[in-house]
C-alpha positions as CSV (number, residue, x, y, z in Angstrom):
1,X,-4.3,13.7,40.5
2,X,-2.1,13.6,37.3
3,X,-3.1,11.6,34.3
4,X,-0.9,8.6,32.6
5,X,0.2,9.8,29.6
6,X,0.1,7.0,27.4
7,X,1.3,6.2,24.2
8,X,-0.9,6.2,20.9
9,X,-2.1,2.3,20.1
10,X,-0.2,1.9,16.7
11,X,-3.2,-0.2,15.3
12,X,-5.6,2.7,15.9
13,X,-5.9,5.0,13.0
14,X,-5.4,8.3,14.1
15,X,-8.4,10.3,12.9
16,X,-8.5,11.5,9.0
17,X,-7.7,15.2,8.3
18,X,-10.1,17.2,6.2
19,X,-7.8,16.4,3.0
20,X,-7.9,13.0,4.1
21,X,-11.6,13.2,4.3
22,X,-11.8,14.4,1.1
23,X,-9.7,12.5,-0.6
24,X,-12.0,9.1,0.9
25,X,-15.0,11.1,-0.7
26,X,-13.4,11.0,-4.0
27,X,-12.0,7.7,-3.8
28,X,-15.6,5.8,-2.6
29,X,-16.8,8.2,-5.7
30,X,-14.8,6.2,-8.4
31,X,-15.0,3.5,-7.2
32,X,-18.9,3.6,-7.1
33,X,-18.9,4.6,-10.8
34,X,-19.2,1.4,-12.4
35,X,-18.7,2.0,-16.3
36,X,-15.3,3.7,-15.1
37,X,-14.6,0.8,-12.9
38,X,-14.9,-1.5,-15.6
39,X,-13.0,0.9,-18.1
40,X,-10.0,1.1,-16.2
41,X,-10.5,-2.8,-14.7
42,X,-10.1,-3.8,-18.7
43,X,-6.8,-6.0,-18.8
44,X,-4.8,-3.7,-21.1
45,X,-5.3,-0.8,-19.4
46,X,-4.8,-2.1,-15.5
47,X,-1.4,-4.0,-16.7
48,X,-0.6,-0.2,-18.1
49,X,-1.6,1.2,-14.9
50,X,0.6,-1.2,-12.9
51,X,3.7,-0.9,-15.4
52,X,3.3,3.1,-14.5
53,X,3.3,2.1,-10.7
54,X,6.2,-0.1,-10.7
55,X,8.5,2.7,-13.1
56,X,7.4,5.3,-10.1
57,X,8.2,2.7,-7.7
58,X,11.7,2.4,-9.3
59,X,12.4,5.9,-9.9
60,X,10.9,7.0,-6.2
61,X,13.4,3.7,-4.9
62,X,16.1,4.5,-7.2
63,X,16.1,8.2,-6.3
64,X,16.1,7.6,-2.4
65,X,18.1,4.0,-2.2
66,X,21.2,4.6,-0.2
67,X,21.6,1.5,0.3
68,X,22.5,-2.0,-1.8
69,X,20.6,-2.3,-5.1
70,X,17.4,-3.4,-5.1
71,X,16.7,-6.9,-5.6
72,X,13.6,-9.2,-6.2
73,X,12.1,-11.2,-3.3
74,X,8.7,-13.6,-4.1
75,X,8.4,-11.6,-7.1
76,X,8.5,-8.3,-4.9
77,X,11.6,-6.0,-6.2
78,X,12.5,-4.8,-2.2
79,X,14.1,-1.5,-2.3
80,X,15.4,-1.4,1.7
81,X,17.2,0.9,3.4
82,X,14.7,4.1,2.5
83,X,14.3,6.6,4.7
84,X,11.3,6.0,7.0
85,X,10.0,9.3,5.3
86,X,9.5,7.6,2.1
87,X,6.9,5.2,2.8
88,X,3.8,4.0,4.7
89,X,4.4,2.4,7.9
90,X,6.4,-0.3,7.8
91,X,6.6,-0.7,4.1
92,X,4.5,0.3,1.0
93,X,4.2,-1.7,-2.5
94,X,3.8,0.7,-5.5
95,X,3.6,-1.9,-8.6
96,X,6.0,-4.8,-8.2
97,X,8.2,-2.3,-5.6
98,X,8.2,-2.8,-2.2
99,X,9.6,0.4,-0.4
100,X,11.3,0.2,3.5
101,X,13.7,0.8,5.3
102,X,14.4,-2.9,6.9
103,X,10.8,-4.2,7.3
104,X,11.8,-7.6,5.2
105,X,10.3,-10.8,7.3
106,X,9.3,-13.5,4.8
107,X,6.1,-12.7,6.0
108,X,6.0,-9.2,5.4
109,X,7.1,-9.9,1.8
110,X,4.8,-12.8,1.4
111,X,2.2,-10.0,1.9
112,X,3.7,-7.5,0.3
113,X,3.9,-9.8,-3.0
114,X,-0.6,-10.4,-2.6
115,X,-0.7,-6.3,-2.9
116,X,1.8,-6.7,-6.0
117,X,-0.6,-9.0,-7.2
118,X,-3.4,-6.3,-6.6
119,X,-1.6,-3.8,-8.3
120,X,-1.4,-6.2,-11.4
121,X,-4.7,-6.9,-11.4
122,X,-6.3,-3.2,-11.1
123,X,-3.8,-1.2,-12.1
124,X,-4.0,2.3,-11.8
125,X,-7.9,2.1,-10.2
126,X,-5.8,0.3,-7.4
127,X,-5.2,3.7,-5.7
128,X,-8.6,4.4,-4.9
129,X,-10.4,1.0,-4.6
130,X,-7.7,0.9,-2.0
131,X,-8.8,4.2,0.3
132,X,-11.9,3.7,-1.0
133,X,-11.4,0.4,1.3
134,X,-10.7,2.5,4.5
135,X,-7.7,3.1,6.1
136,X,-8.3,0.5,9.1
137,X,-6.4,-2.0,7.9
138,X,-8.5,-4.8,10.2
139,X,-11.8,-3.6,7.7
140,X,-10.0,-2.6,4.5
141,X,-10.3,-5.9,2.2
142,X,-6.9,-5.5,0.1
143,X,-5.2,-5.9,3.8
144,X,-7.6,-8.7,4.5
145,X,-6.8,-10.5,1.5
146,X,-3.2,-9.8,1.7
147,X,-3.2,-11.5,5.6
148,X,-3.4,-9.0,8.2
149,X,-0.8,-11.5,10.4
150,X,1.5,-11.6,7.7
151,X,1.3,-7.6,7.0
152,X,1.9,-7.0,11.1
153,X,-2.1,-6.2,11.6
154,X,-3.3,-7.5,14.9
155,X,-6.0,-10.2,13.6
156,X,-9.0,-9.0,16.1
C-alpha cells in the first residue's frame, strides 16, 4: 500500500538545524543577561541600533529592488518586488524597511509597522530577544503582539 505524500503544513516549523540550534542558545543567552539587556535597552543606544537596521534595510532593498522605488506605507518604508530569496516568508521588517516581493495587504503592513515599532524600541537587542522568542510564530511574543491574523499566522 503506497503512502499519500503530502505537502509540508506551512505553519509548522520545520525542525532547527544545528546552527539554528546554536544560534537559539546564544540568543536565550543575551537575552538572559540582564545588565546587557538593560545596556543596550537604554534609549540612545536602541534608537542607534534601529537607525543601523533601517540603513541595512535600505541598502539590502536598494541593492535588490528591481522594481518601483520604495515608498512609505503606516510608517513602514515597503521595498516590494524583491526576490523571494531576500527575505523571510512572506515579508521581513529590518528597522523601518519592510522587505517582499508583493506580500502588501493593509494587514500585513499594519503588522509589519508593530515590528517597526519593536525595532524602535530595542534596537539592535531586537535580533535576539526576537529568536530568543522562538521561531513558532503562534508562541514567539513579538508575533503575538504584532497580531498573528494580521501577520498571516493561523490564530490556534
Amino acid at each position: 500500500m503506497a503512502r499519500e505524500l503530502r505537502a509540508p503544513d506551512p505553519l509548522t516549523p520545520a525542525p532547527p538545524t544545528p546552527g539554528e540550534l546554536r544560534l537559539a542558545r546564544l540568543c536565550a543567552a543575551v537575552a538572559r543577561v540582564r545588565w546587557l539587556r538593560a545596556l543596550l535597552l537604554l534609549p540612545p543606544i536602541a534608537l542607534s541600533g534601529y537607525a543601523i537596521a533601517t540603513a541595512a534595510g535600505w541598502i539590502w532593498g536598494a541593492a535588490l529592488l528591481l522594481a518601483p522605488a520604495p515608498r512609505s506605507q503606516g510608517g513602514v518604508v515597503v521595498c516590494d518586488g524583491l526576490p523571494s530569496w531576500a527575505f523571510g516568508r512572506g515579508g521581513t521588517t529590518v528597522g523601518a524597511i519592510y522587505l517582499t516581493r508583493d506580500n502588501v495587504a493593509e494587514r500585513v503592513l499594519r503588522h509589519e509597522a508593530v515590528h517597526r515599532a519593536q525595532w524602535r524600541r530595542y534596537g539592535l537587542a531586537f535580533i535576539p530577544l526576537y529568536f530568543a522568542a522562538g521561531q513558532d510564530a503562534r508562541g514567539n511574543r513579538f508575533e503575538i503582539e504584532a497580531g498573528l491574523a494580521d501577520g498571516g499566522y493561523a490564530d490556534t
